[in-house]
C-alpha positions in Angstrom: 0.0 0.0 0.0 2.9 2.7 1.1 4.6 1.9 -2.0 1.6 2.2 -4.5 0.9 5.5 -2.6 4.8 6.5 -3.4 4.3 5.9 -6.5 1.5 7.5 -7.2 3.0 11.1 -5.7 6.1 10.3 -7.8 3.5 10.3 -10.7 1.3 13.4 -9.9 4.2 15.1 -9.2 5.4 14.8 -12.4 1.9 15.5 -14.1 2.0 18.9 -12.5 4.9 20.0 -14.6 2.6 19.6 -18.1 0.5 22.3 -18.2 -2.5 21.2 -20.6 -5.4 23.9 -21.1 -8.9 23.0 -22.0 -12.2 24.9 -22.2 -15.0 23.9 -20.0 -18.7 25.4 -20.1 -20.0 24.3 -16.4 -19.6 22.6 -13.6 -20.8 19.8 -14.4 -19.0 19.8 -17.6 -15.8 20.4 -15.3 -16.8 18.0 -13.3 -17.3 15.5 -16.4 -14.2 16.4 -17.8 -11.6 16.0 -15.1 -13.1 12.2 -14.5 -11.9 11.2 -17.9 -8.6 13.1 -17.7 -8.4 11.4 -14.5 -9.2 7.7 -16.2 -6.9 8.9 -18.7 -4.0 9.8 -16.7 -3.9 6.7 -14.6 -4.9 4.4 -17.4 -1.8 5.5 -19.2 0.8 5.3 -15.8 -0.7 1.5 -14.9 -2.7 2.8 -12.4 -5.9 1.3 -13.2 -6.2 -2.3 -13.7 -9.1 -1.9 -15.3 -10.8 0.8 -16.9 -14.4 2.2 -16.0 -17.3 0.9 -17.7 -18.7 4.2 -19.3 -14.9 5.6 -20.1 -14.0 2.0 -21.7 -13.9 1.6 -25.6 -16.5 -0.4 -27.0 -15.4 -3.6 -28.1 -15.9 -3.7 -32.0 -18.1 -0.2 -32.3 -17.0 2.3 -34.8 -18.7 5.7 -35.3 -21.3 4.3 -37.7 -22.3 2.8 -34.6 -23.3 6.2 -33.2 -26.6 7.3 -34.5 -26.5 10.8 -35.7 -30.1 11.5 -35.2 -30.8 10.1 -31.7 -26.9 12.3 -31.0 -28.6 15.6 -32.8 -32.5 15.1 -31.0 -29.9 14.7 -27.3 -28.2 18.1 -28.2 -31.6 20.2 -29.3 -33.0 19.0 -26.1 -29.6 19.9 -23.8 -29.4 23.2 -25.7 -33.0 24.1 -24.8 -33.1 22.9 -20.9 -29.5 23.4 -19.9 -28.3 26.6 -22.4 -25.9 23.6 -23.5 -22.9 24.8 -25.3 -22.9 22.6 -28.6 -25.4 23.1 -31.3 -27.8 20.8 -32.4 -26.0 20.5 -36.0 -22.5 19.8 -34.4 -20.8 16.7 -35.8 -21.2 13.4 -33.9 -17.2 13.3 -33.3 -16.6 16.7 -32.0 -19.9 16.3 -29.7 -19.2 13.1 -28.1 -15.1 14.6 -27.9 -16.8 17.3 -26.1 -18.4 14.8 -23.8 -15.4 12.5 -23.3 -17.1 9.9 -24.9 -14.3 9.0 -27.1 -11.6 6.7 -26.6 -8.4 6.8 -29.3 -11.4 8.3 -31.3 -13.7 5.1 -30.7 -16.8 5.0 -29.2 -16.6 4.4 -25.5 -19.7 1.9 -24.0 -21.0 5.1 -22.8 -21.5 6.9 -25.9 -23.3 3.7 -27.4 -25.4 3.2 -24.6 -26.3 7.4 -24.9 -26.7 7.3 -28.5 -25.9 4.1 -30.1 -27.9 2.6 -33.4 -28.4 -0.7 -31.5 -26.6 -0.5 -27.6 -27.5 -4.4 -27.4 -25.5 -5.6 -30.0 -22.2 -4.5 -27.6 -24.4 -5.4 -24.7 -27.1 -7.8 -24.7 -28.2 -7.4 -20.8 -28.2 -3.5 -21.4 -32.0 -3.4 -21.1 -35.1 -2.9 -19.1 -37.6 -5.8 -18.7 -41.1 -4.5 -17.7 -43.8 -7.3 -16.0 -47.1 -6.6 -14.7 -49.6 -9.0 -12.6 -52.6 -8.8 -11.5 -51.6 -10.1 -7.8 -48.8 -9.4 -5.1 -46.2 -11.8 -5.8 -44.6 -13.4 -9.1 -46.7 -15.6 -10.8 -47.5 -17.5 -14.0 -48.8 -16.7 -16.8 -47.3 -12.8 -16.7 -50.4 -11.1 -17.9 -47.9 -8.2 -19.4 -44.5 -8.7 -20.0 -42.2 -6.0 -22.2 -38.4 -5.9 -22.7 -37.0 -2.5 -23.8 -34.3 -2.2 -25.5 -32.8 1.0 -27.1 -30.9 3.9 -25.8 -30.9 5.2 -21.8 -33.6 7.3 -22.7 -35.5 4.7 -25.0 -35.8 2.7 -21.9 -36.5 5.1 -19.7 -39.3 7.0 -21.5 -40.9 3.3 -22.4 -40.4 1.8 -18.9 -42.4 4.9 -17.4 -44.8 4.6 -20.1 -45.9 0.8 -19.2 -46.2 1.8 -15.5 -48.4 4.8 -16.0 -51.1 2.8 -18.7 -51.1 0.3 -15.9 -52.0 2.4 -13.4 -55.3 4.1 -12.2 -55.6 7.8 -13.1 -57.6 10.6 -12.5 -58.4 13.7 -15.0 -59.8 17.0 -14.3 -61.1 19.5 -16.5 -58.8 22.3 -15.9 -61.0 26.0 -16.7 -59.0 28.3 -19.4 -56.8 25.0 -20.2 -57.7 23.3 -23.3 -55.5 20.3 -21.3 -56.9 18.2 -18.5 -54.8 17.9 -15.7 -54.2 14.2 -15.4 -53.0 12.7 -12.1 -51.7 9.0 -11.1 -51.9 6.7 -8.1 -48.2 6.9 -8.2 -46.9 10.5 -8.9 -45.3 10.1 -12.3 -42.2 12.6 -11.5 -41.9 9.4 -8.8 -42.2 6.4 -11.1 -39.4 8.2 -13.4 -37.4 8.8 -10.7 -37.0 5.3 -9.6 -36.8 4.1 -13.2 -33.7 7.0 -14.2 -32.1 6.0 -11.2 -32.4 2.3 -11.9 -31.0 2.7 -16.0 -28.1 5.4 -14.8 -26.5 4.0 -12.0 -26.6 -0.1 -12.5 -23.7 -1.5 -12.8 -23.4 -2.8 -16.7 -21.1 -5.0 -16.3 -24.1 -7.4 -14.6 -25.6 -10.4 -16.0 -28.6 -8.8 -15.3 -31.2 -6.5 -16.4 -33.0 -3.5 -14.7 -36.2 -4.7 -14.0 -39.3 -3.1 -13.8 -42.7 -4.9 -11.7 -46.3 -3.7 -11.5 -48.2 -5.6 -8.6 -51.5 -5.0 -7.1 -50.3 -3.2 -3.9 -46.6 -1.7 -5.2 -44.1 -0.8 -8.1 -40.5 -2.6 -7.5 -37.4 -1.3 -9.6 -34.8 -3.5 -9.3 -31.3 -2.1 -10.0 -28.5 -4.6 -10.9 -25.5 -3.7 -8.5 -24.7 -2.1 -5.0 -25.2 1.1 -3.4 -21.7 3.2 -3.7 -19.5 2.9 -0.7 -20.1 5.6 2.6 -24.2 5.3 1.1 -26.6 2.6 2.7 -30.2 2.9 2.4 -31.4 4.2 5.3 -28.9 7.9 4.3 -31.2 7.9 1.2 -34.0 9.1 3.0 -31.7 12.4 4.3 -29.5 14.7 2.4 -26.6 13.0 1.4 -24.0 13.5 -2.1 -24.3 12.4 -5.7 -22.5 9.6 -6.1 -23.1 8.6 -10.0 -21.7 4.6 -10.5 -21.5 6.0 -14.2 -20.4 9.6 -14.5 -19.8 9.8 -18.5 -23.3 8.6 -19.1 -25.1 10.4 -16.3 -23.5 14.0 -17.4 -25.7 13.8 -20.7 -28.5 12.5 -19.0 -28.6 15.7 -16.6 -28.0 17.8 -19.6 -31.4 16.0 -21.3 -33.2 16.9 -17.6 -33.4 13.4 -16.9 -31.4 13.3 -13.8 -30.2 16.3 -11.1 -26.8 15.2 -9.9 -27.4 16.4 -6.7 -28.8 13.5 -4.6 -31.9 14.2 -4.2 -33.5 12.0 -6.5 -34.7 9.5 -3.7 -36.0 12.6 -1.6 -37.7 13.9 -4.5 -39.4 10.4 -4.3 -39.9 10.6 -0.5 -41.7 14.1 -1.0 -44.5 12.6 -4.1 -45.4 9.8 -2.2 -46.2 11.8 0.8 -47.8 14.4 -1.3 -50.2 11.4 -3.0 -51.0 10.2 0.6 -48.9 6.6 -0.3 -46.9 5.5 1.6 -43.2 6.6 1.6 -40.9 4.0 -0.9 -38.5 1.6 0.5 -35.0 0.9 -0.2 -33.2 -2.0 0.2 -29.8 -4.1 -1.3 -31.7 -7.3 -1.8 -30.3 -10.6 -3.8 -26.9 -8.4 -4.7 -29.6 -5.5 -6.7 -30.7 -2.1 -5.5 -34.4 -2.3 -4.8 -37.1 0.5 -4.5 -40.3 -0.4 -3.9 -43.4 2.3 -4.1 -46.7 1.2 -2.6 -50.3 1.9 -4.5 -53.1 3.7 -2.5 -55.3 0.0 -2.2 -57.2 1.6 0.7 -59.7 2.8 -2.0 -63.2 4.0 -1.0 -64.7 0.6 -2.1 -62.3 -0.7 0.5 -63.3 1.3 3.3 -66.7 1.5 3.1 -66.3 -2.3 3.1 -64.4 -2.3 6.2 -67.5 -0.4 8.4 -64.5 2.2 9.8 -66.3 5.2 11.9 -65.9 8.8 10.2 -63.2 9.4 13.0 -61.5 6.5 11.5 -61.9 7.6 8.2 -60.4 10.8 8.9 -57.2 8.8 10.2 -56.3 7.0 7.2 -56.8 10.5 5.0 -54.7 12.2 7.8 -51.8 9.3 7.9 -52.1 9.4 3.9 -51.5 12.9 3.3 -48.8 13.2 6.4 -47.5 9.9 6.5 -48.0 8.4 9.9 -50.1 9.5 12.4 -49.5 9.7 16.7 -52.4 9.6 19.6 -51.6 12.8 20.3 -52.6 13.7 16.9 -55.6 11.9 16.5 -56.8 13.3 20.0 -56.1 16.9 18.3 -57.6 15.5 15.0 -61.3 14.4 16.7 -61.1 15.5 20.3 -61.3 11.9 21.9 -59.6 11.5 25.2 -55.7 9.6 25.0 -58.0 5.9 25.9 -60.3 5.9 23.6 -58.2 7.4 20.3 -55.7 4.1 21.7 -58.5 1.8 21.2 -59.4 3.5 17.9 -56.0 3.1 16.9 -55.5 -0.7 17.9 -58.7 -1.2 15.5 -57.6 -0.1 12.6 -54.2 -2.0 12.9 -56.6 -5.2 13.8 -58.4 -4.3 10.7 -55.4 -4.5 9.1 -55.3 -1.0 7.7 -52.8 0.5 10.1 -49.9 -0.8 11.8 -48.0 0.1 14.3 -44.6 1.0 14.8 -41.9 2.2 17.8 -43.2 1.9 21.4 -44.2 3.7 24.3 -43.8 7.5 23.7 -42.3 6.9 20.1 -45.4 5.2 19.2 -46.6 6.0 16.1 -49.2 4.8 13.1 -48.4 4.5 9.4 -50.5 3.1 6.9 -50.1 -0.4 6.2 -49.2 -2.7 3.3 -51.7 -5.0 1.3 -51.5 -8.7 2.5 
């Protein structure tokens, strides 16, 4: 270890003698920038065994592999939401130079996954399976089943696209709008968020594919890889730092206002759910993958009314929906029964399997309950 630290001060040191200038156009694009020239400087001194993915030349591509119209509709869109700096004409090798998505002037596996004629001829697990069923676990026959394929963005856009049609949704008449205002069980900006997240930071190397399930009581995104070291999931749900598995490829995807870079994604998704009066998602590392699981309002009114609740109970479940849990003390506040009787309340809802309970004594609080 003390000698591969020696070595590499011998190696900066020298590096700080050559004096190389280049123009950059934001922070993030500095950002983007000094990564490759990082992968580039210890690439070339045999400091890196291996080379990462999104920086790594694409076995076999060529740039009649790069797809000049998928390149030009990325740099319309990144001129428009981020003032990018390229033009939408600008050629396909001096844009993806400009994005350091060149290696010895070959595509890297970053700029075919970005913008490539067909990503999974290079690589075939490089996709996004999609299931739906009708119950809460896995089960055959798979009533809707859809692999993606595609660019980052292909998959993304179609992955969100087979959650939302599955979903229910509301629509109301907006006055002075010809356009209805159109809202989901699950809060689209958090179905997208869990899918981006899921296609931008697996780990590509993996056998396996992101994959994307629909079930009765919850949507599960299921991210191939682990969370990056110093991150578990239970920082996810505070403010914590952008740690991107895949820099290259998530640079253009912040450019195309598909991602923020500032690690806040999963407390963006927090926010929705609470908002929606759902449930707040899960994380979790489960089977080696990176899990998030969002849960579907199934306390319906159908559901209720079949469940005989009192009007004080109804106004629980809309007060634990729209805040997220719910205390005695609140409830007390919420329908002015004494601390007894809003227990006893309480303890028949989670009997009724509508609540349950969590912490005890003085931490004691009520959150609304999964679907068995």
């Amino acid at each position: 270890m003390r000698a591969a630290t020696r070595k590499m001060k011998k190696l900066l040191s020298k590096a700080s003698s050559q004096l190389i200038r280049r123009r950059f156009t934001d922070i993030p694009d500095l950002k983007a920038r000094v990564y490759a020239s990082l992968v580039d400087f210890l690439e070339g001194n045999g400091c890196l065994s291996q080379t990462p993915f999104d920086a790594s030349q694409c076995a076999g591509a060529t740039m009649r592999d790069i797809s000049p119209q998928k390149l030009r509709w990325f740099l319309g869109i990144a001129r428009r939401e981020r003032d990018y700096a390229l033009a939408e004409g600008t050629s396909p090798g001096k844009a993806l130079e400009h994005m350091n998505l060149l290696h010895d002037s070959k595509p890297t596996n970053g700029s075919i996954l970005l913008f490539g004629r067909n990503a999974q001829r290079f690589m075939t697990t490089a996709e996004t399976k999609c299931l739906y069923f009708h119950g809460t676990v896995v089960r055959k026959p798979i009533p809707s089943y859809q692999i993606f394929k595609g660019t980052v963005f292909d998959q993304v856009d179609q992955a969100t696209d087979f959650v939302l049609s599955k979903l229910d949704r509301s629509v109301t008449p907006e006055e002075g709008n010809p356009a209805s205002r159109v809202e989901y069980e699950i809060p689209y900006d958090a179905v997208r968020e869990a899918i981006v997240n899921a296609v931008a930071h697996r780990d590509y190397a993996s056998n396996a594919s992101v994959q994307v399930m629909l079930f009765s009581d919850r949507l599960e995104v299921w991210n191939p890889g682990q969370l990056p070291p110093g991150l578990t999931p239970e920082k996810l749900r505070r403010e914590h730092p952008s740690i991107p598995k895949n820099p290259l490829i998530c640079d253009p995807m912040f450019l195309a206002h598909y991602v923020e870079k500032a690690g806040s994604g999963t407390l963006d998704m927090i926010e929705r759910c609470r908002l929606a009066g759902i449930p707040e998602p899960d994380f979790e590392q489960r089977s080696g993958q990176f899990v998030v699981t969002i849960w579907r309002d199934w306390l319906t009114e159908e559901v209720l009314s079949g469940l005989g609740m009192s009007d004080r109970q109804r106004l629980a479940i809309e007060y634990t929906k729209r805040e997220g849990r719910i205390t005695n003390s609140e409830y007390q506040e919420l329908t002015g029964l004494s601390r007894r009787t809003a227990a006893r309340d309480l303890d028949g809802m989670v009997e009724m399997g509508v609540l349950s309970r969590v912490g005890s004594k003085r931490g004691t609080h009520y959150v609304v309950a999964r679907k068995k």
